[in-house]
N, C-alpha and C positions, 0 to 999 in steps of 0.2 A: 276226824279227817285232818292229816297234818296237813298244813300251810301252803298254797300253790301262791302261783303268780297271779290266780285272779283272781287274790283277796285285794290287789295293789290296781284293780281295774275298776273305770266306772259301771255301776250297776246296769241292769236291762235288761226291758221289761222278758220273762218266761215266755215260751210261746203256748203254754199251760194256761197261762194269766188272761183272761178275758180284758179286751182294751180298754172297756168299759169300766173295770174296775181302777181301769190304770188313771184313767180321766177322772172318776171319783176320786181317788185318792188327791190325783193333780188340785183338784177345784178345792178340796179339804185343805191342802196344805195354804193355797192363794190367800183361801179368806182367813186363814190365821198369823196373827200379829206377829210370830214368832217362826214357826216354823217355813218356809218358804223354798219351792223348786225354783231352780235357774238350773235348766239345760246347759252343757258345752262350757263349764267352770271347773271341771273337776280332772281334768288328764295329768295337769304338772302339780297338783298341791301338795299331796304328801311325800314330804319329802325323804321321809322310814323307809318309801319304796326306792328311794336313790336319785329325787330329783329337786330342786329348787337351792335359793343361796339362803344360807344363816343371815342373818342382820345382826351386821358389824357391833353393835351395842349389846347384841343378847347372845352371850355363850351356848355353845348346842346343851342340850338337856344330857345327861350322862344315862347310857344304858347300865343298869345295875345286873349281874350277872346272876344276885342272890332273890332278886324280885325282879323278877324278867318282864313284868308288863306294865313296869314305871315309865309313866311318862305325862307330860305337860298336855294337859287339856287344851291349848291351842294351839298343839301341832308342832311339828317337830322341827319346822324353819322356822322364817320370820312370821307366822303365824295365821291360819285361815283367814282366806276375804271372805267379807259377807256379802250378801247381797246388795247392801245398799252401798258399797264399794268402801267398805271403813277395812278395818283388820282387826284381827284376834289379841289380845294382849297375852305374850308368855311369859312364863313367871308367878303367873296370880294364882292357878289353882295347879295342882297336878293329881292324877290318880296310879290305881297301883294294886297290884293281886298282895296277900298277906305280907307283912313287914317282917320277912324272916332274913334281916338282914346278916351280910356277910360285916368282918372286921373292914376290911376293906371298902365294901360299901358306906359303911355306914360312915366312915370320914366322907365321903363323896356326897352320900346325901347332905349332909350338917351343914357341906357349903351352900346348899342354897336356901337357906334362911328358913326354912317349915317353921308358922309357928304352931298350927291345927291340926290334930289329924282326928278324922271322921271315920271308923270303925263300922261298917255296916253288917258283922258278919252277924250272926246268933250265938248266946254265949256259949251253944257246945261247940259251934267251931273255934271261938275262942281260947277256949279251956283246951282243944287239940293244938295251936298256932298262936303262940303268944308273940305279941307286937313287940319289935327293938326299935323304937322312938328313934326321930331325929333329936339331935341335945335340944335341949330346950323348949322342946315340945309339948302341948300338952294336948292327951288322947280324949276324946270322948265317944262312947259305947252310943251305935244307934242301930239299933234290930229292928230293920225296917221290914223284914219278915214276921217280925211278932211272933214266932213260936221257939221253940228253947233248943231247938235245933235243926237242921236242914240235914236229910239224907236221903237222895232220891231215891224211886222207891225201882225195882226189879223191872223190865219189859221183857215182850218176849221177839219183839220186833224192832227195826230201827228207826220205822215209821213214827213206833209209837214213845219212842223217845225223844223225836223232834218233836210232835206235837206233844208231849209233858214242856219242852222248854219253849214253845211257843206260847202253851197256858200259864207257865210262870210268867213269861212278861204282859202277857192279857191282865195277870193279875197284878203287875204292880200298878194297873191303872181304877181297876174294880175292886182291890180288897183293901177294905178298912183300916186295917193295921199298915198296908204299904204305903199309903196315900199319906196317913200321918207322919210318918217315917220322913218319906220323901221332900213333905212337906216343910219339916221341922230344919232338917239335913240344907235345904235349900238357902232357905231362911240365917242358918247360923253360917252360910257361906257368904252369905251380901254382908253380914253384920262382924263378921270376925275380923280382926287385925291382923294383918302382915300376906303371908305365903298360906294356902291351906293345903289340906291334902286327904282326898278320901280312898279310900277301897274297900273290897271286901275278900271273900279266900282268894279266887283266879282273877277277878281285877275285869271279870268278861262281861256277865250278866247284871247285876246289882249296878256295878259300879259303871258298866256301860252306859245304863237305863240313866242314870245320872249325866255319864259324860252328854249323851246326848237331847237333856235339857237343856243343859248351859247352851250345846252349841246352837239348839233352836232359839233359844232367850238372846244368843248375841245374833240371829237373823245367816246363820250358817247356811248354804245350799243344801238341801235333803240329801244329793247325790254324794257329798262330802261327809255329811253325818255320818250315811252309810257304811262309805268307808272307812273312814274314824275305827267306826264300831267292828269293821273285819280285819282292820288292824292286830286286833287278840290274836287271831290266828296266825301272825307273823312273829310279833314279841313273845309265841307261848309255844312257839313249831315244839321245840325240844319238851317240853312240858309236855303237852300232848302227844307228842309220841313215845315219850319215856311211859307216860300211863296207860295208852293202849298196849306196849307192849308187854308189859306187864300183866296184864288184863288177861290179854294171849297166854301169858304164860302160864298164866295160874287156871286159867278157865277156857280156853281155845278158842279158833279161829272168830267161831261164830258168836261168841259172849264180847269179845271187843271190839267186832261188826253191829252188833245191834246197839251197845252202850257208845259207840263213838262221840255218837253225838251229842253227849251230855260235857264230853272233852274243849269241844272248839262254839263257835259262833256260824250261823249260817245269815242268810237275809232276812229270811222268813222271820224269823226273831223280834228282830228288832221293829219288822215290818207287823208282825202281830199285833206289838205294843201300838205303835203310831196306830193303825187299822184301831185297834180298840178306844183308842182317845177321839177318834173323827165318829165311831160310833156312841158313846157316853158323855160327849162333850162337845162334838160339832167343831171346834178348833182347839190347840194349843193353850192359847190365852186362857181358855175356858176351863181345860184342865186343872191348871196354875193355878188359876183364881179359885176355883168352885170346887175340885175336888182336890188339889194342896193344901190350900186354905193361905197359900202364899197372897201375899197383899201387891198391888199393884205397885207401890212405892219399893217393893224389895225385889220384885220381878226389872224396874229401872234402876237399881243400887244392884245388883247383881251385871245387867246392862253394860255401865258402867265402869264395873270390875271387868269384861270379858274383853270389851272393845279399846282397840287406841284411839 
């Protein structure tokens, strides 16, 4: 589904959505140390949509034309509030769909100091999309899917491809190899030097599921996470439509109607994952700790990195 105007809108609740459910999730998020709703914070934050002032100290982030869904994990101004009224620090981490950088970019990138980058793809998509580092960079491989390649598999509906990519992110909270992944990936983000920088091929799902622990870890509104995460569909519009059309072309109408959605980001997604951490873990915190294996000490050294 290419990119509308309300991926740049605050979320709200389906009238599908039982309230009931809406309230359980609400009370799930209260009692977790991390992740937390605050209603009525979210209409002017991101400023990708066209609203808020840069802070005079911190240059805007540069949109890269060759990797279209670069961008600074705390946001595109002077950097999300949290709830407990601090701000986001930009600069510290950024994320990013594959490093197939242009010449041009890649002077662009090197200004801003990367010295990490965190690779999350599996090596067959690696061995398809090989990474062009920032200078001075140095890569490390983390297959946080554990198997030797990702390629989704056929539907015959479009139902049934949103719920595959719903079960993906179910699974980055339940499957074994993702937890360690995540966990690892977390860990070497509180503890590494300088600028880091993760992603995986489209920068959407993996590397989403990521952006939006940091911003539960630095105490981000839910309703901002959200968005954060529908943001893909605005840095990837051309992406996405370049590959549905495509899609149409070679196989018709109906073949890039039912796979669309393997293309962009919806709610439910990301809401799946959350949904599945209130179910296996009762909060955030608990996640982190018990199925990360992240330590409480690096959960506040991450903290620390996200907040001014």
């Amino acid at each position: 589904m290419p990119a509308t105007a309300k991926t740049c809108s605050p979320s709200r609740r389906s009238a599908s959505t039982p309230l009931r459910v809406h309230r359980s999730r609400r009370a799930f998020l209260k009692s977790s140390a991390s992740v937390l709703l605050l209603s009525g914070m979210s209409s002017s934050l991101l400023s990708a949509c066209g609203g808020g002032n840069l802070d005079a100290d911190q240059p805007a982030t540069p949109r890269l034309a060759s990797v279209s869904n670069f961008r600074d994990v705390a946001g595109a101004a002077a950097g999300y509030p949290t709830v407990d009224g601090k701000q986001m620090r930009r600069g510290a981490f950024y994320r990013a769909n594959a490093l197939s950088l242009s010449a041009a970019d890649a002077v662009t990138i090197d200004n801003l100091g990367i010295a990490s980058v965190y690779d999350l793809r599996t090596p067959g998509e690696i061995a398809r999309v090989a990474d062009i580092l920032p200078t001075g960079a140095t890569s490390q491989a983390l297959d946080v899917l554990g198997t030797s390649d990702f390629l989704a598999p056929t539907f015959d509906t479009a139902g049934a491809a949103v719920a595959f990519m719903e079960a993906q992110a179910r699974g980055y909270v339940t499957g074994a190899a993702q937890r360690v992944g995540f966990g690892e990936l977390l860990t070497r983000l509180a503890n590494g030097a300088g600028a880091q920088l993760f992603h995986s091929s489209a920068g959407k799902d993996r590397t989403g599921w990521v952006a939006a622990l940091l911003l539960s870890i630095a105490n981000v509104p839910l309703d901002v996470i959200m968005q954060d995460y529908l943001l893909s569909n605005v840095y990837l519009a051309q992406s996405i439509e370049a590959q549905i059309e495509t899609l149409r072309a070679q196989n018709g109408d109906a073949a890039a109607t039912i796979e669309s959605p393997l293309f962009n980001v919806q709610e439910s997604y990301l809401q799946a994952g959350f949904d599945q951490v209130q179910t296996s873990y009762g909060t955030m915190t608990s996640y982190l700790t018990q199925g990360l294996g992240v330590s409480q000490a690096t959960i506040d050294t991450l903290h620390d990195r996200l907040v001014v």
